[in-house]
N, C-alpha and C positions, 0 to 999 in steps of 0.2 A: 243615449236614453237607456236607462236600467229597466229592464224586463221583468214580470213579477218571476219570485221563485214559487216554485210548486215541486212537488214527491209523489211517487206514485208507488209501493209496492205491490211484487208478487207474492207468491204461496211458498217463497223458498224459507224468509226470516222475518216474517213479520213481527215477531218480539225485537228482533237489531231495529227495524223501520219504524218502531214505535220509539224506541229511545231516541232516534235521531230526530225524528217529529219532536218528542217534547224537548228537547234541548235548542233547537231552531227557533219554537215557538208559532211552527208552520205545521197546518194539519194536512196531514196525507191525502191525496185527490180521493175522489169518491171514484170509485173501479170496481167493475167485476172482474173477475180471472177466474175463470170454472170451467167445467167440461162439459160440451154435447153428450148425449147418451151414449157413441160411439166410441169417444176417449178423446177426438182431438179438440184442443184446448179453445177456449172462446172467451174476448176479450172486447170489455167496452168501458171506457172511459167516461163520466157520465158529467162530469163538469168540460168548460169550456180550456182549451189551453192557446188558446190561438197567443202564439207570439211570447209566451210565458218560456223561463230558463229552467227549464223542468231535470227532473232527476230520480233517474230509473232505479229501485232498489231492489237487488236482487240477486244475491249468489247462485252462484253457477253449482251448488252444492248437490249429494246424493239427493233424491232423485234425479244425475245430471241431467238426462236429455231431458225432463220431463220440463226440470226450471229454466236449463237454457233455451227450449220453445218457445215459454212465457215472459223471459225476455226479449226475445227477437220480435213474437209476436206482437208488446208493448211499445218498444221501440216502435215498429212500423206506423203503429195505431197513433200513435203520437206525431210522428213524419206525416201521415196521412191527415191530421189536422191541425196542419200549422203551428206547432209548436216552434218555435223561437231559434231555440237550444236544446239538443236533447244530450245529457250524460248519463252513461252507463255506470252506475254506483253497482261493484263488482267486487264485493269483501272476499269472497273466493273466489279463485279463476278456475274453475275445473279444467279437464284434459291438458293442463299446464307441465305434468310431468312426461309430455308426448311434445319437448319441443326440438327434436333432431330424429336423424335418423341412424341411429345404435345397431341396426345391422338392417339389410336388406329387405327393399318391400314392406316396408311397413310406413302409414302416415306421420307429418307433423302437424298431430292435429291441434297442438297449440297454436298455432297458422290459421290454420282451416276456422276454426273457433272464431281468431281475431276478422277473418276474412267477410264472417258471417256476421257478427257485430256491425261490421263498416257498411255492407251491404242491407243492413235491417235500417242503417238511419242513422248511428250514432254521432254522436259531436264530437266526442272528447269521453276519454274511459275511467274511473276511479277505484281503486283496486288497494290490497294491503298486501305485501309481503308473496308479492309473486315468485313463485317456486325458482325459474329461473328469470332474472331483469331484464336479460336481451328479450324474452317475450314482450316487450316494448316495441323493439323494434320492428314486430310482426305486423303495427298498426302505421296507420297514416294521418292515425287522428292523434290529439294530444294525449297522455297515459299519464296520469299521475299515481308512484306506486309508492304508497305508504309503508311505512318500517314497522316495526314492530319489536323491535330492538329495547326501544326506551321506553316502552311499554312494561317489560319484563322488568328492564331494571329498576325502574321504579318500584314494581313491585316487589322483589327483592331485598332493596334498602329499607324501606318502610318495615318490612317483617325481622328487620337484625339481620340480615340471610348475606350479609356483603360485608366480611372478615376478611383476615389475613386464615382463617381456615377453609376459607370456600377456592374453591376452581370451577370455572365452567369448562364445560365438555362439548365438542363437536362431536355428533356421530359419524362425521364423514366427513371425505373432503369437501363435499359441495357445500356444507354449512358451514365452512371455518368463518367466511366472510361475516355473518350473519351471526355465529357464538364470538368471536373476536372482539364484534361491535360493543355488546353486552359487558363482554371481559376488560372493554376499556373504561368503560361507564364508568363501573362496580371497581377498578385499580386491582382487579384480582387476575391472577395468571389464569393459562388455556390450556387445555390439553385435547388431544384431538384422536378420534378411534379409526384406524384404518380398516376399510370394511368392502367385503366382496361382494356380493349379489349372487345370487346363482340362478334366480328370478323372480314372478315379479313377488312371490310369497317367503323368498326362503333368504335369508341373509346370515351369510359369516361374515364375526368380528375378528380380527386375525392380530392387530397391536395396538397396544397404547403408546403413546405419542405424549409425554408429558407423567406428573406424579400427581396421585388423589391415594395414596397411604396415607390413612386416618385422616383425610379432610372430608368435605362435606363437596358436594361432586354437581353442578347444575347441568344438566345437560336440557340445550338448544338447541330447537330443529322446528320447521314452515310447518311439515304434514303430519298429525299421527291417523295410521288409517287399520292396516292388519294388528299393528302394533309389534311385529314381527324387527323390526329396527331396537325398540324400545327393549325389549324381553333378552336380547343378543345382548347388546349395550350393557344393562344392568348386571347382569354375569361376568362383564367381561370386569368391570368396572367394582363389583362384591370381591370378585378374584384380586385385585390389584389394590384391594384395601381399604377402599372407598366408606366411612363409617354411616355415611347419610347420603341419601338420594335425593333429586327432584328434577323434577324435568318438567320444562317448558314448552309449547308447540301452539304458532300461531291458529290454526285450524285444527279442530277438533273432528275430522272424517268418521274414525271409529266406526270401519265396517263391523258388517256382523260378526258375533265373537268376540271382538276386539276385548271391550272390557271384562268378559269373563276371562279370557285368555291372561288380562294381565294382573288382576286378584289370584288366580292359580297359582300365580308365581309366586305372588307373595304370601297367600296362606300357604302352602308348602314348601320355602326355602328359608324364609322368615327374611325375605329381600329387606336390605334400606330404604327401598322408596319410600318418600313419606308424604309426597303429592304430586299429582299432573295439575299442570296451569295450563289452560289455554283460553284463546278468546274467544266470544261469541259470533264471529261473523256467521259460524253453523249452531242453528240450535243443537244442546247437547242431547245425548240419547238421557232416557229417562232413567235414573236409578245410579248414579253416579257420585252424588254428593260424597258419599265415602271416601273416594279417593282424590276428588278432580276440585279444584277453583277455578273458578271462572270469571276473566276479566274483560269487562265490558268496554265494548271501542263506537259506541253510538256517540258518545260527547266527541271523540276523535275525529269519526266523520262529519259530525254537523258542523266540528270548526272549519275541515276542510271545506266543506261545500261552502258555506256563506264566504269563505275567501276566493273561492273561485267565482260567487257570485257577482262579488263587489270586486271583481278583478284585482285580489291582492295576494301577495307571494307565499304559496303552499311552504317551499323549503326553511321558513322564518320559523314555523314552529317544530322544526328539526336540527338543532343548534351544534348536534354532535357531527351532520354532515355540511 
């Protein structure tokens, strides 16, 4: 027996949860999510879900603790009235760059996070481009972790941007996997920036790894958040010759600062960058359009979801893995 599907979002993206409604064809549950006078969050689902395959929409994004409340607290509310199915639709996974332990006494709270998910209700999690993939393995329910790979590329090829003059860029090791992908699409070679940390604001680029004299340079990477990775990068990358810039990042964090910090760069060095791409699973800060495209992955999830619905195989519309 096929279960109805239903959507519910929270207060994290409700622009994302609207495109995946209309792309479905399924209207989002009627919900409150709002606060008591006090601040703690108050949640009431106002249609019936009993026995429905329901589907939580809700990045874990800045405000984190605030939206991943309103998800657990959603989740529960949902478990609490017999829903069917309940999936965690989780375009950002916050605390996702806290999944070991890098020196002593300190949380993994990518663990902790997934712990609190399983413990709120959830069935099954749906997520994009998690920072690290063994963060998978943190759960006990099923994770399906979307790419984001063939996203970029496509966008690239459509805009001319996938010559024998482009290279894509890894800002590090941990994204080689993840720029590689891209670089296979696109038949364009990799180059890759070897890079220190000295914490969590301050990052040295120390070598390049590959040639971008006088080509055109994409650099690939999950988070842009200080933008402090991006500002190192482009220096290193102007220095080594590189005639044009763009850079790619599934998630658009963009703490405070961030984009003033990296128009600075460019109105006084007269940097190559010539766009940031990222996708919506986080609404963007306002005032942006200048430098930033934004590509949209609500048709991405509403395919995924109605194949998990109709119990048929997610990795079929991922033909490069």
């Amino acid at each position: 027996m096929r279960f109805e599907l239903k959507l519910i979002s929270g207060n994290a993206n409700p622009q994302l949860a609207e495109q995946i409604s209309e792309a479905l064809g399924v209207p989002l549950c009627e919900a409150e999510v709002c606060r008591f006078p006090d601040g703690e969050i108050s949640v009431h689902i106002k249609e019936t879900v009993r026995g429905a395959d329901v589907f939580v929409i809700q990045p874990t994004s800045p405000p984190v603790n605030e939206n991943l409340m309103e998800l657990l607290l959603m989740i529960d509310a949902l478990r609490r009235a017999s829903a069917g199915r309940i999936t965690a639709v989780i375009p950002y996974y916050g605390y996702a760059r806290q999944d070991r332990k890098h020196v002593g006494r300190v949380p993994i709270s990518a663990r902790l996070v997934a712990n609190l998910i399983e413990a709120a209700g959830a069935d099954r999690m749906l997520t994009l481009d998690l920072h690290a993939g063994q963060i998978q393995g943190f759960f006990n329910i099923p994770v399906d972790n979307l790419k984001a790979d063939p996203i970029f590329a496509r966008y690239f090829r459509e805009r001319g941007l996938a010559d024998e003059e482009t290279v894509i860029v890894s800002p590090d090791l941990g994204a080689v996997k993840r720029a590689r992908a891209v670089a296979e699409q696109l038949e364009v070679p990799l180059a890759i920036v070897e890079k220190r940390r000295i914490d969590s604001n301050r990052v040295v680029s120390l070598n390049l790894i590959g040639e971008v004299e006088g080509r055109r340079a994409i650099l690939i990477d999950d988070i842009i958040s200080t933008g402090a990775t991006l500002i190192e990068t482009l220096g290193l990358l102007e220095k080594e010759g590189a005639r044009e810039i763009y850079a790619a990042f599934t998630h658009g964090v963009f703490a405070k600062g961030a984009l003033e910090r990296i128009r600075e760069v460019i109105r006084s060095g007269g940097s190559p960058l010539r766009r940031l791409v990222v996708t919506n699973t986080i609404p963007l800060p306002s005032g942006g359009d200048d430098i930033i495209d934004c590509v949209a992955v609500g048709g991405l999830f509403a395919e995924v979801i109605r194949r998990i619905h109709e119990h048929r195989s997610v990795s079929e519309i991922f033909p490069h893995y």
